[in-house]
C-alpha positions as CSV (number, residue, x, y, z in Angstrom):
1,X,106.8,65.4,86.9
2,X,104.0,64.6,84.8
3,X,101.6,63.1,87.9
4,X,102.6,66.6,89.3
5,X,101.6,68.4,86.3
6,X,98.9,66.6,86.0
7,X,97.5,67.6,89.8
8,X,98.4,71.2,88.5
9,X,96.0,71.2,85.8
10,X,93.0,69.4,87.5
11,X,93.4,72.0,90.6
12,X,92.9,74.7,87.9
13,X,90.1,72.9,86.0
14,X,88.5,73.1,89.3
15,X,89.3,76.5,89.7
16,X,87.8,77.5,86.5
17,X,84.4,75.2,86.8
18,X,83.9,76.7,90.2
19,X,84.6,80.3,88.8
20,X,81.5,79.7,86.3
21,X,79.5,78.6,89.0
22,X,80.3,81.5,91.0
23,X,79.7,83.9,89.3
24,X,76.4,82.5,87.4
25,X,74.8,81.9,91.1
26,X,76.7,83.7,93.4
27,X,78.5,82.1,96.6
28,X,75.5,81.6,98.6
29,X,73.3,79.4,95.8
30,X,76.6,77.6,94.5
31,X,76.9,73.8,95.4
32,X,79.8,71.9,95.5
33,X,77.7,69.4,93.0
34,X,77.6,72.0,90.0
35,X,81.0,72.8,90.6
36,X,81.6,68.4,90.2
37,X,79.3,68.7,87.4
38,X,80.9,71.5,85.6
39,X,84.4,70.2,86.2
40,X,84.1,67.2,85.3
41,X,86.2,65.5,87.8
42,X,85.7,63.0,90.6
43,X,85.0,64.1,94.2
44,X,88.1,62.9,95.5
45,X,90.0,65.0,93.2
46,X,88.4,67.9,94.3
47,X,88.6,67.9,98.1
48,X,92.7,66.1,97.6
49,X,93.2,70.5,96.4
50,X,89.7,72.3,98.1
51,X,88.5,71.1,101.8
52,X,85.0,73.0,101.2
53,X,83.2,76.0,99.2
54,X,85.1,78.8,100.6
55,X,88.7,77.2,99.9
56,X,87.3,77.2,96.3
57,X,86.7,80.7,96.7
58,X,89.2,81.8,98.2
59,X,91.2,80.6,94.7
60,X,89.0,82.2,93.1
61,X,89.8,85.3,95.1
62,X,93.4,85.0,93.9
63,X,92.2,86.0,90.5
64,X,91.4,89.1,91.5
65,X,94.5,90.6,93.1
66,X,96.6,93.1,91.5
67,X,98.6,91.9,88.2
68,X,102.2,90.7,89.6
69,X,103.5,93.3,87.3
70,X,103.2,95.2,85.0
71,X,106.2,96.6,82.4
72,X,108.2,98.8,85.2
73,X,107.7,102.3,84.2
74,X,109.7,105.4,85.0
75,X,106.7,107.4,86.2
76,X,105.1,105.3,89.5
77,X,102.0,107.6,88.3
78,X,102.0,105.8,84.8
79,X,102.6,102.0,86.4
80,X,99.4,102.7,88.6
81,X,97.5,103.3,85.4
82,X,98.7,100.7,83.6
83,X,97.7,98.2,86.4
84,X,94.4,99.3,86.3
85,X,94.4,98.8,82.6
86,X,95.5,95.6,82.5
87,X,93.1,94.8,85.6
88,X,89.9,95.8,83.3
89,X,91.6,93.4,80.2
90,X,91.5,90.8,82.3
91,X,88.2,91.4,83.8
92,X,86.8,91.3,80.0
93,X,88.9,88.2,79.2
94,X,89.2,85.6,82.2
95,X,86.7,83.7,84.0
96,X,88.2,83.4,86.9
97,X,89.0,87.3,87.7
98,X,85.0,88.2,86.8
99,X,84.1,85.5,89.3
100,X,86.7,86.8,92.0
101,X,84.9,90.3,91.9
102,X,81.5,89.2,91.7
103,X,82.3,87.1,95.0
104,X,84.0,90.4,96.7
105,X,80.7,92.0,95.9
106,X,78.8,89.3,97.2
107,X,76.3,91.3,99.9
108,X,74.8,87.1,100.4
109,X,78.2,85.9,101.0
110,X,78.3,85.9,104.7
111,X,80.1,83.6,105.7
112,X,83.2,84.2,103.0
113,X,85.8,87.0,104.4
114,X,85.6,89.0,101.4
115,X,87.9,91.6,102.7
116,X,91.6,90.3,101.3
117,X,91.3,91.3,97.5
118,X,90.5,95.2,98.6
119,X,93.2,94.7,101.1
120,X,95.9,94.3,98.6
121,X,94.6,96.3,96.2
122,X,95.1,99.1,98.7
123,X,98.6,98.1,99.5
124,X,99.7,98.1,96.0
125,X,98.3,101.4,95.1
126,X,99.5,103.0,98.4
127,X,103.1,101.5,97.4
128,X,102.9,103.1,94.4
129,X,101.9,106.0,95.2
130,X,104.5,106.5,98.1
131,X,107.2,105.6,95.2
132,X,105.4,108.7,93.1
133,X,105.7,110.9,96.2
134,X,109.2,110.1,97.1
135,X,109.8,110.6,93.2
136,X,108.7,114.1,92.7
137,X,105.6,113.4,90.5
138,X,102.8,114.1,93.2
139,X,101.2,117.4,94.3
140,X,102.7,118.4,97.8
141,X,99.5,118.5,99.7
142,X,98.4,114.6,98.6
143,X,98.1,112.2,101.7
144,X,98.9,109.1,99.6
145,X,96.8,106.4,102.0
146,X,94.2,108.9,101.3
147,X,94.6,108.6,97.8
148,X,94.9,104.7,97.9
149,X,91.4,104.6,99.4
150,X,89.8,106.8,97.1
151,X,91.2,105.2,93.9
152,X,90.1,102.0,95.4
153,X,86.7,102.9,96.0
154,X,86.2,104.3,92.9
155,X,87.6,101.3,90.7
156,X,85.2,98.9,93.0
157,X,82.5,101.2,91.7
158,X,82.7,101.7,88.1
159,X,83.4,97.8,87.8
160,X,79.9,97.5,89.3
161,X,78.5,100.2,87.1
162,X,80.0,98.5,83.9
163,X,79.1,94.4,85.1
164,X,75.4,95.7,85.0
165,X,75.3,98.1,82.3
166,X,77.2,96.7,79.7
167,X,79.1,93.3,81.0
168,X,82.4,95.1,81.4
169,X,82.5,96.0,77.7
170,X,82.8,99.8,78.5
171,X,85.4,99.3,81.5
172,X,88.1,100.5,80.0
173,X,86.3,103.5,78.9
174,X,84.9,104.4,82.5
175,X,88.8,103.7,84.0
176,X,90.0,106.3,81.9
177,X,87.6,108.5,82.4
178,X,87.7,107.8,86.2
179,X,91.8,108.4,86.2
180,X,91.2,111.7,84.2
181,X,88.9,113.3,86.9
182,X,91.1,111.8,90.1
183,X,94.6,112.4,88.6
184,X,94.9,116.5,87.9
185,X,94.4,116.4,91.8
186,X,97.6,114.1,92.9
187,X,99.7,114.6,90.1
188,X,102.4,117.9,89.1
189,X,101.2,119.2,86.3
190,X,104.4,118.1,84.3
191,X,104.3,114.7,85.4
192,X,100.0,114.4,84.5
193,X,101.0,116.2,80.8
194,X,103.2,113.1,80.2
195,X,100.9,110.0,81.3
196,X,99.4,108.4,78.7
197,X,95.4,107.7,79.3
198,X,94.9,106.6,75.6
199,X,92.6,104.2,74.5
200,X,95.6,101.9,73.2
201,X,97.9,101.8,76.3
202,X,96.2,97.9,77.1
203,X,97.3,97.0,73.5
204,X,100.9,98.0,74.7
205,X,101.0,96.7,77.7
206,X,99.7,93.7,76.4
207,X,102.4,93.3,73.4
208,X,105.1,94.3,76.4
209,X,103.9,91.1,78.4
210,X,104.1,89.2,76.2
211,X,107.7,89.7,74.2
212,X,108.9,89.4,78.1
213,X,107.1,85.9,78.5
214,X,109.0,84.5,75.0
């Protein structure tokens, strides 16, 4: 148990060093030396969990994916914008995630199939948003793949916005903002009356997390 737990926490070490490196130089100018170097671990260690550079970021990748969950909420409408939420806490607060996006940005990384993290992000939101639809709380003329896209697209681009403007210190800020314009066109008007968009939902959701984790 503890050689296992030991592997477990080199593999992440790795993870992380690699995650600063990535996201300092980008995919194309990172080395597997400056990830050794940053690590601080032997190069046998790192190829026994990573065969090359794009295994390394394809972990890194995993960063980036939806939350597993979030507290399950009776409006679908609500748990989509509390993923989001949590999404741009983590972005502010964890290497690795700010590395996975900058590499799904990557216009350099050729070579890396970039396409899984916006692939999953779709199929959460459309999941959600069918569950909204099947639940009453969505307008009857929304397509909800539609919809899926175009929250997509826009998260993707006020994440840019923010990196460059402020280093993801008004995310949150733009999120809501973003959710306030796209909602009032998906949602019944009862159903957008009672989502909360405040400023301290990521507290709560935060504070939910973790009293479930103790």
């Amino acid at each position: 148990m503890a050689k296992q737990d030991r592997a477990i926490r080199t593999r992440q070490t790795i993870l992380e060093a690699a995650a600063v490196v990535f996201e300092r130089q980008g995919y194309q100018a990172a080395t597997i030396t400056e990830i050794l170097k940053v690590a601080g671990v032997t190069k046998g260690a790192l190829y026994f969990h990573f065969q090359s550079k794009e295994e390394l970021a394809l972990g890194v990748f995993d960063a980036q994916e939806p939350p597993e969950q979030v507290p399950p909420q009776p409006l679908k409408l609500q748990e989509l914008v509390d993923m989001g939420l949590w999404f741009t806490h983590r972005l502010r607060t964890n290497q690795l995630t700010r590395a996975g996006v900058r590499l799904s940005m990557d216009q350099q990384a050729h070579t890396l199939d970039r396409r899984g993290p916006f692939l999953r992000w779709r199929e959460m939101l459309l999941g959600l948003l069918d569950q909204a639809q099947e639940n009453g709380e969505l307008l009857p003329h929304v397509n909800t793949a539609e919809a899926a896209e175009l929250i997509m697209g826009a998260f993707t681009g006020i994440q840019m916005v923010s990196q460059t403007l402020s280093d993801y210190a008004d995310l949150e800020e733009r999120y809501i903002s973003m959710q306030r314009h796209i909602l009032p066109s998906l949602a019944v008007p009862s159903v957008l009356a009672a989502l909360d968009l405040s400023s301290g939902r990521t507290d709560r959701i935060t504070a939910e997390l973790a009293a479930t984790q103790d």
